[in-house]
C-alpha positions in Angstrom: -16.3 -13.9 -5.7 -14.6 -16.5 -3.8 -10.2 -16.7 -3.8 -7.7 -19.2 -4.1 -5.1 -17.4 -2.6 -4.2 -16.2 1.6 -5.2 -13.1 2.7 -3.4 -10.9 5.2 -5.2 -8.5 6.8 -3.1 -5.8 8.9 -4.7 -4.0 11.4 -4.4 -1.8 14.4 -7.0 0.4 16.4 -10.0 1.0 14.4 -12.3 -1.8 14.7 -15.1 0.6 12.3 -13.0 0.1 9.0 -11.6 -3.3 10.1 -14.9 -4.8 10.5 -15.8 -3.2 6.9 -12.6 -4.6 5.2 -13.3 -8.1 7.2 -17.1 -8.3 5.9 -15.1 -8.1 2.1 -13.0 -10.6 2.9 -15.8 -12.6 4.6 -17.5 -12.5 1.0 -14.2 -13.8 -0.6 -13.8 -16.8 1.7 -10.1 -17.4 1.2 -8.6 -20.5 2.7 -6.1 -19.0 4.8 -6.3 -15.7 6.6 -3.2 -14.2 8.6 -4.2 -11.2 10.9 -1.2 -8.8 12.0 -2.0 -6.5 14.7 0.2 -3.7 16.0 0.1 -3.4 20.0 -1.6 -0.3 21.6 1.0 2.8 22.0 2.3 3.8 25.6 0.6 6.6 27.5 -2.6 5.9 24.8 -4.7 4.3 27.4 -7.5 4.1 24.7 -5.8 1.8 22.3 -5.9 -0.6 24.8 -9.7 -0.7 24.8 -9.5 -0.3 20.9 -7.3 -2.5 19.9 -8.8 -5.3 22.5 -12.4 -4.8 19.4 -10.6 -4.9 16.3 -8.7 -8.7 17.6 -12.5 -9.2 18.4 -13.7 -8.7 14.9 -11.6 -12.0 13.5 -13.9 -14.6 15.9 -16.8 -14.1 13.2 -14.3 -15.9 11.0 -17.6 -19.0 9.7 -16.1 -20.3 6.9 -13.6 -23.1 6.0 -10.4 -21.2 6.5 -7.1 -21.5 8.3 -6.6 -18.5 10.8 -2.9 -17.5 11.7 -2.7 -14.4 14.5 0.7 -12.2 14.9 -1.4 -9.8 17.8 2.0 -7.8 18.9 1.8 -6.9 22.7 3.9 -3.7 22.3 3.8 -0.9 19.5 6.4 -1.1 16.9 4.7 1.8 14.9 4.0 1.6 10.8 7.6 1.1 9.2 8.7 -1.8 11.7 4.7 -3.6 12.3 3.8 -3.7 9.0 6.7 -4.5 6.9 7.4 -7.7 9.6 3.8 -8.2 9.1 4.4 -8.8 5.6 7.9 -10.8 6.2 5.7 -13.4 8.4 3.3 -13.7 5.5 5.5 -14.5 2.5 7.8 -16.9 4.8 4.4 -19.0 5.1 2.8 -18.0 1.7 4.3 -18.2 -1.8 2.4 -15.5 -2.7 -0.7 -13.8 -1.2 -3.2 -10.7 -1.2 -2.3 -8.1 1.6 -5.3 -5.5 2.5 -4.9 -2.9 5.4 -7.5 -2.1 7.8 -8.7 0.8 5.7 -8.7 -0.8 2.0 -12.1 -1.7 1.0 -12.0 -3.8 -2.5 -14.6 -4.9 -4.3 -15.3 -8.7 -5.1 -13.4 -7.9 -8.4 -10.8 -6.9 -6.7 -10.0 -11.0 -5.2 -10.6 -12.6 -9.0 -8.2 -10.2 -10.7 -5.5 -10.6 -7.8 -6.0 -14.2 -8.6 -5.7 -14.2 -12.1 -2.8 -12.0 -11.9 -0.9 -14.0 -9.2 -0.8 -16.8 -11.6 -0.2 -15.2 -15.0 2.8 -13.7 -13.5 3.9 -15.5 -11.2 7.4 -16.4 -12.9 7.9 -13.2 -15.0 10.8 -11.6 -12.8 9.8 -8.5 -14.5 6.9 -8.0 -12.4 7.3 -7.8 -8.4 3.0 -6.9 -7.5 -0.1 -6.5 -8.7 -2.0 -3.4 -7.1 -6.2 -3.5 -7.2 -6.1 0.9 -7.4 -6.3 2.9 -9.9 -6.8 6.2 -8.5 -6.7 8.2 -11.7 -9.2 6.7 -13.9 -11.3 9.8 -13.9 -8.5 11.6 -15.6 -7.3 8.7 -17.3 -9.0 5.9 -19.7 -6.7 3.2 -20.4 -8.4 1.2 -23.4 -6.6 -2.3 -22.2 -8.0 -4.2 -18.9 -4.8 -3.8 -17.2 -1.4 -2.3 -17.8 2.2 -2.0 -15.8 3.7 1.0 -14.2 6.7 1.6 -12.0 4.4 3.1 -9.3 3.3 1.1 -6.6 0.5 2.1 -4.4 -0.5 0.8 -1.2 -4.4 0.4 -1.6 -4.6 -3.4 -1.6 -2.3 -5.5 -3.3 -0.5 -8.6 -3.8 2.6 -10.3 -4.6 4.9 -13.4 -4.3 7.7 -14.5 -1.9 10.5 -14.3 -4.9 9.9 -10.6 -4.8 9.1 -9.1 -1.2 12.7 -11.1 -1.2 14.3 -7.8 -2.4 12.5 -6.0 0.1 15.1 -4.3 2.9 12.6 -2.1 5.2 16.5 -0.3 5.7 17.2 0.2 2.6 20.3 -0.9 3.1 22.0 0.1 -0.5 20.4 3.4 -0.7 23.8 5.1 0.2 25.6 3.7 -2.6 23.0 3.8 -4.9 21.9 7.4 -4.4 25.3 8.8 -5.5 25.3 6.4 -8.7 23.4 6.3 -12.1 21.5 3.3 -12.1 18.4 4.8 -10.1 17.9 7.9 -12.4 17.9 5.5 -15.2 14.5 3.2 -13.3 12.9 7.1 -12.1 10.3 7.9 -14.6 10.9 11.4 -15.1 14.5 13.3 -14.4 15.0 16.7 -12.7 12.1 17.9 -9.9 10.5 14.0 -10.0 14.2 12.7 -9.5 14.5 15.3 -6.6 11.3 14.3 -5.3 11.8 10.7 -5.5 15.3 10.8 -4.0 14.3 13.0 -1.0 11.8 10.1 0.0 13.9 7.1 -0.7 16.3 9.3 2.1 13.8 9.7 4.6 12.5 6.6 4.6 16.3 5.0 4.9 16.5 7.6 7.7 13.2 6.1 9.5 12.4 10.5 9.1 9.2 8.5 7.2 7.6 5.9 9.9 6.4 3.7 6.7 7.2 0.8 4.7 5.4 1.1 1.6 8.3 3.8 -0.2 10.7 0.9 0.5 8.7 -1.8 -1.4 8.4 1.2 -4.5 12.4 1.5 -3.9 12.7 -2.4 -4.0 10.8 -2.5 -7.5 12.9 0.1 -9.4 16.4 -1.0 -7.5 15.3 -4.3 -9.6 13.8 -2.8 -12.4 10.4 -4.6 -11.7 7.1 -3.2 -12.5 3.3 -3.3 -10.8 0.3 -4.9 -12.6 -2.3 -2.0 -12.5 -6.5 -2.2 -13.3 -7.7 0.1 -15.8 -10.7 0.2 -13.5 -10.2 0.7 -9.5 -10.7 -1.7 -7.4 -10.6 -0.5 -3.9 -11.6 2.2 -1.7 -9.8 3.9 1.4 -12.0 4.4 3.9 -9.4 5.5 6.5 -9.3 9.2 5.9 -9.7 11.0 9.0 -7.7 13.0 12.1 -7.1 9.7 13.8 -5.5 8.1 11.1 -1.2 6.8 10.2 -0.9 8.9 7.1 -4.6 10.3 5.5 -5.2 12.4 8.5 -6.5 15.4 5.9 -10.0 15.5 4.5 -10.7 13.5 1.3 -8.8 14.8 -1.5 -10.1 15.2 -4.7 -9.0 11.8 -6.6 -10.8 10.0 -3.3 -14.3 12.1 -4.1 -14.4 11.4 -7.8 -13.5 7.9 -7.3 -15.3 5.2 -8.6 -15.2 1.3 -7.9 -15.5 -1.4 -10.4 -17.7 -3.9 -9.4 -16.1 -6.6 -12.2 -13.1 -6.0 -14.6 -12.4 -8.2 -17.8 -8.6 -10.1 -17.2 -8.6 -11.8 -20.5 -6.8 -10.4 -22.8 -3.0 -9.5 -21.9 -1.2 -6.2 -23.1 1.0 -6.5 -26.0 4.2 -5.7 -23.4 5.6 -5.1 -20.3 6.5 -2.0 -20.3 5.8 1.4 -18.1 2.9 3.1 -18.8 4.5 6.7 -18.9 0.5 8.6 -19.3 -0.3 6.9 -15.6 2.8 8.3 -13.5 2.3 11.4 -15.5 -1.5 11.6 -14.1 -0.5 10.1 -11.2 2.2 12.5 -10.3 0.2 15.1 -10.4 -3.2 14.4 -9.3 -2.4 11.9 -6.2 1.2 12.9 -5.4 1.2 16.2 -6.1 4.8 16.3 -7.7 5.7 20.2 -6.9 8.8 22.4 -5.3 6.0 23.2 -2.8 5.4 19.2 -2.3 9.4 18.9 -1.8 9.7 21.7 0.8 7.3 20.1 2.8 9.0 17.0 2.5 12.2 18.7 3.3 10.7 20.0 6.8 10.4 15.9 7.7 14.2 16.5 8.6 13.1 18.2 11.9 11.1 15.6 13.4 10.6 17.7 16.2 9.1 21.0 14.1 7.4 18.5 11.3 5.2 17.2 14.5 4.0 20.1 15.9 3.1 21.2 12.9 1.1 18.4 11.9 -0.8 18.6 15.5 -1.4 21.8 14.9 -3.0 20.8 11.3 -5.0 18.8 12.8 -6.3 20.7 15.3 -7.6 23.3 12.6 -9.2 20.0 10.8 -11.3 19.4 13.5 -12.6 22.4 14.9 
């Protein structure tokens, strides 16, 4: 299935998945495609060689398209490449599908983004539409699609009047941390508050190198919500040692994962309104919601004793 809409792909070092994801979007044919690449890392002489093949795979671009390139000479790491990726995207693009080097989606996956973009494109209740679903086998929502207040990072899309409220700072988090009006947007009080405000905190502290929990922070700061597919849409293929942030093995919502290969838009939910059932399921079966979960979120305070205890992780991963 062919798109309407641009397509920015962001990429890095691993020209395996990114030739994958590219062969999808291939098959889509949009008219525009914007690549972002992140430059190699000092003192990784390998990432020059690696990232050198993944700017290779865009030359087997053979279709009628406009290609836009943002290939970065220096490393600015996840939080700062990605989310000025996406800024450089919606200043070009009034809305758009964004898919990371890793995020497989079906040919489903372009038609629904489609249909979506333009059934809500003016409804300032909704800020993206997300192609995952990572909880279907636990969950069987009887609609086509439905909204939630939890955004995921598995291939999405969006518009320019929203990633507008996006501040990779998260500038108003001090404030708004101390006040009332965030507990009111959280879905659930007490631990899932806890939980929630411990991320929003590292991530304004840059303690999280990402960019995604400001986008989440972005939706409930406005009280926006996600479109979400009853049936999934996409598939990470990135989980591994030598990835950002899946570095474990697969976890078990990844190995009983299934992916749509169509998914009826037709018919529109009676409202939008959070779906309370998916962040329940989702809470516990993808994030894990736990005091144990928040202790080892807590240890992200010590950069220092957080890293070498990931290395060392890793190391007992692969041997």
């Amino acid at each position: 299935m062919t798109t309407q809409n641009a397509v920015l792909m962001l990429v890095f070092n691993r020209p395996d998945v990114t030739e994958q994801v590219f062969q999808a979007v291939r098959n889509a044919r949009p008219p525009r495609l914007y690549v972002a690449a992140d430059g190699p890392r000092p003192g990784r002489s390998q990432d020059e060689e690696t990232t050198a093949k993944v700017r290779e795979v865009f030359k087997q671009v053979d279709w009628p398209c406009e290609v836009h390139t943002r290939f970065l000479t220096e490393n600015l790491g996840c939080r700062n490449a990605v989310s000025s990726a996406i800024d450089w995207f919606f200043s070009k693009e009034e809305q758009g599908i964004v898919l990371e080097d890793d995020v497989l989606p079906s040919p489903a996956f372009f038609s629904y983004c489609d249909t979506m973009l333009e059934r809500y494109k003016h409804d300032e209740r909704v800020f993206s539409v997300v192609g995952n679903n990572l909880v279907e086998p636990w969950y069987q929502h009887p609609e086509s699609y439905f909204f939630s207040k939890v955004f995921f990072v598995w291939g999405w899309a969006s518009w320019r009047r929203a990633w507008q409220q996006y501040d990779v700072n998260m500038s108003s988090w001090p404030a708004t941390k101390t006040g009332q009006s965030l507990l009111k947007c959280m879905p659930r009080k007490g631990l899932h508050a806890a939980y929630w405000k411990l991320v929003f905190d590292l991530a304004h502290k840059n303690q999280i190198s990402t960019w995604d929990h400001q986008w989440t922070y972005a939706h409930w700061e406005n009280q926006a919500l996600c479109v979400t597919p009853a049936h999934n849409l996409v598939r990470n293929i990135g989980f591994g040692i030598d990835a950002t942030h899946t570095s474990g093995g697969d976890p078990e919502y990844i190995k009983r994962l299934q992916v749509a290969s169509q998914i009826n838009t037709g018919l529109e939910p009676a409202a939008v309104t959070d779906n309370v059932q998916y962040y329940e399921h989702m809470s516990k079966r993808v994030l894990g919601i736990s005091v144990l979960t928040w202790i080892r979120l807590s240890l992200r305070r010590f950069p220092k004793f957080f890293g070498q205890l990931k290395k060392i992780s890793n190391k007992l991963r692969a041997a």
